[in-house]
C-alpha positions as CSV (number, residue, x, y, z in Angstrom):
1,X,59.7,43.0,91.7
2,X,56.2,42.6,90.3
3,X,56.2,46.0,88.5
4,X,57.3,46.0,84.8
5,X,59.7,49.2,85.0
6,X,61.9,50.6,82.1
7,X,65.0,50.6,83.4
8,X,65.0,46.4,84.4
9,X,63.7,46.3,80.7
10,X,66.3,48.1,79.3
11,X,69.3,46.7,80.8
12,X,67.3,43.2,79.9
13,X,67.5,43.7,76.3
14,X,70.8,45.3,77.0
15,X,72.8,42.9,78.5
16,X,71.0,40.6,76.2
17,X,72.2,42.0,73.1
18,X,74.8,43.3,74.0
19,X,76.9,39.8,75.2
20,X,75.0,37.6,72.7
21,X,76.6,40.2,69.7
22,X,80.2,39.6,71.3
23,X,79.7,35.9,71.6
24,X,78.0,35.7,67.9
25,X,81.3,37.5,66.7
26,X,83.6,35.6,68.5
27,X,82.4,32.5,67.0
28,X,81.1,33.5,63.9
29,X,83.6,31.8,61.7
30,X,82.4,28.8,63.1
31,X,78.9,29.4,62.8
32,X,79.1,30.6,59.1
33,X,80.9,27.3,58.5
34,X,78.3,24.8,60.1
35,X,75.6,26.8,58.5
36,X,77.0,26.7,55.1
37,X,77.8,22.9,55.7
38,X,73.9,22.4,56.8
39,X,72.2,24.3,54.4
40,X,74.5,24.2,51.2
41,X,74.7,28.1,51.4
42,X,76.4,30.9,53.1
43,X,74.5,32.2,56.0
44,X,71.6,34.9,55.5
45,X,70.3,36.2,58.0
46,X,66.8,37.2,58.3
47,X,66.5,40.3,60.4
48,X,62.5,40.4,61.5
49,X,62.8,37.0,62.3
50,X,66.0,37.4,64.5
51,X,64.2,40.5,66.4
52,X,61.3,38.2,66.9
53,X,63.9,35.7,68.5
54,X,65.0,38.4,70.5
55,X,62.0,39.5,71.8
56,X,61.0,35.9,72.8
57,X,64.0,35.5,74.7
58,X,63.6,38.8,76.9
59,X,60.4,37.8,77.4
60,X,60.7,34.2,78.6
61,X,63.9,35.7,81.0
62,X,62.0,38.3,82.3
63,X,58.7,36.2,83.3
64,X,60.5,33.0,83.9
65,X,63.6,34.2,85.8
66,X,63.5,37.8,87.0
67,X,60.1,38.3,88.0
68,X,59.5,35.4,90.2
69,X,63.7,35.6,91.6
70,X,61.9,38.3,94.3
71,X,64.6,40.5,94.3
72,X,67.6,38.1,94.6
73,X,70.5,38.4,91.8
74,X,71.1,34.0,92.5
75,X,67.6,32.5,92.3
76,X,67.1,35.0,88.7
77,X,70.4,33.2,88.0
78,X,69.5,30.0,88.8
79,X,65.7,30.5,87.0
80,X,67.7,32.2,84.2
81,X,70.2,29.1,83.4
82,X,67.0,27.3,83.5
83,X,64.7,28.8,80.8
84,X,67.8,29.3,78.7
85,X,69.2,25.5,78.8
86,X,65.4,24.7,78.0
87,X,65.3,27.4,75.0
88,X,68.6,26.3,73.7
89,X,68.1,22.9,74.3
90,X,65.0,22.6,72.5
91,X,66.5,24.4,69.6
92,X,69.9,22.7,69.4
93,X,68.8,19.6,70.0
94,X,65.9,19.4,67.2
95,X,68.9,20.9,64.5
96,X,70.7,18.1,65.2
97,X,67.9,15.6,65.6
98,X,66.8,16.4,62.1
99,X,69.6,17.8,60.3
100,X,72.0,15.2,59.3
101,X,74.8,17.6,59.1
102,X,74.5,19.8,62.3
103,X,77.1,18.6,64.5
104,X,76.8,17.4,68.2
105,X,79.8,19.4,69.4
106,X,78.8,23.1,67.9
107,X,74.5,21.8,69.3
108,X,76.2,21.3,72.9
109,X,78.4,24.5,73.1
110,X,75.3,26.5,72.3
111,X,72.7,25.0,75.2
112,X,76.3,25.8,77.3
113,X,76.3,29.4,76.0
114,X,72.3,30.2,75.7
115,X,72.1,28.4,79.5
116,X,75.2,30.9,80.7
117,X,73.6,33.8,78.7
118,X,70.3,33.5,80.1
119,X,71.5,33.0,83.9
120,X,73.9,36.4,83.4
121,X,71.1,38.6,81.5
122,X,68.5,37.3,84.7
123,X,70.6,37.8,87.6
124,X,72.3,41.3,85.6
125,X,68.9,42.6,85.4
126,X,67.7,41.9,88.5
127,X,70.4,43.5,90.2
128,X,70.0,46.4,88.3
129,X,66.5,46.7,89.3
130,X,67.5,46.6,93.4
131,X,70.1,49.6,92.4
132,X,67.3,51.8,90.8
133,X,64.9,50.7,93.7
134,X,62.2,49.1,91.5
């Protein structure tokens, strides 16, 4: 799979948005409260910047996991788990290394969830692309 081809792209960003926005929602009363507790304020967020997030993330999944996997749904999963525990890590772990108020508990879930994302969205997209023969 060394072409870029729409469909793989599309059910990337997809599946990406698609199960982050049911995770986000599920746990948004959470959320709202750590942010509020961290920042003094109620969450705002800042749509360009979250599309730019986004975009990052499809990126980094789709050069990282599902082009290299060579057509197999388990090694995109495996890549996938990979760059998303790395991505989530890095971003969990410098809130709470330098935010005195950003708890441990709500930094670990989110590597758990970004690493599960990331391994679904890979080895989804990947085995979309062998269905539509790309």
């Amino acid at each position: 799979m060394n072409t870029l081809a729409v469909a793989p792209v599309a059910a990337l960003i997809t599946t990406l948005l698609v199960l982050d926005g049911i995770y986000l929602t599920a746990t948004a009363p959470t959320s709202r409260a750590v942010i509020a507790a961290v920042q003094g304020s109620p969450l705002q967020i800042r749509w360009p910047a979250a599309a730019a997030v986004y975009a990052l993330i499809a990126a980094a999944v789709w050069f990282f996991a599902v082009a290299p996997a060579a057509g197999s749904p388990a090694v995109a999963a495996g890549r996938g788990a990979a760059i998303g525990a790395a991505m989530y890590g890095l971003y969990d772990l410098t809130n709470y290394a330098t935010l005195s108020r950003y708890p441990l508990a709500f930094a670990l879930q989110d590597i758990v969830w970004g690493t599960v994302l990331c391994a679904t969205v890979a080895a989804a997209t990947v085995a979309i692309a062998k269905v539509t023969a790309i």
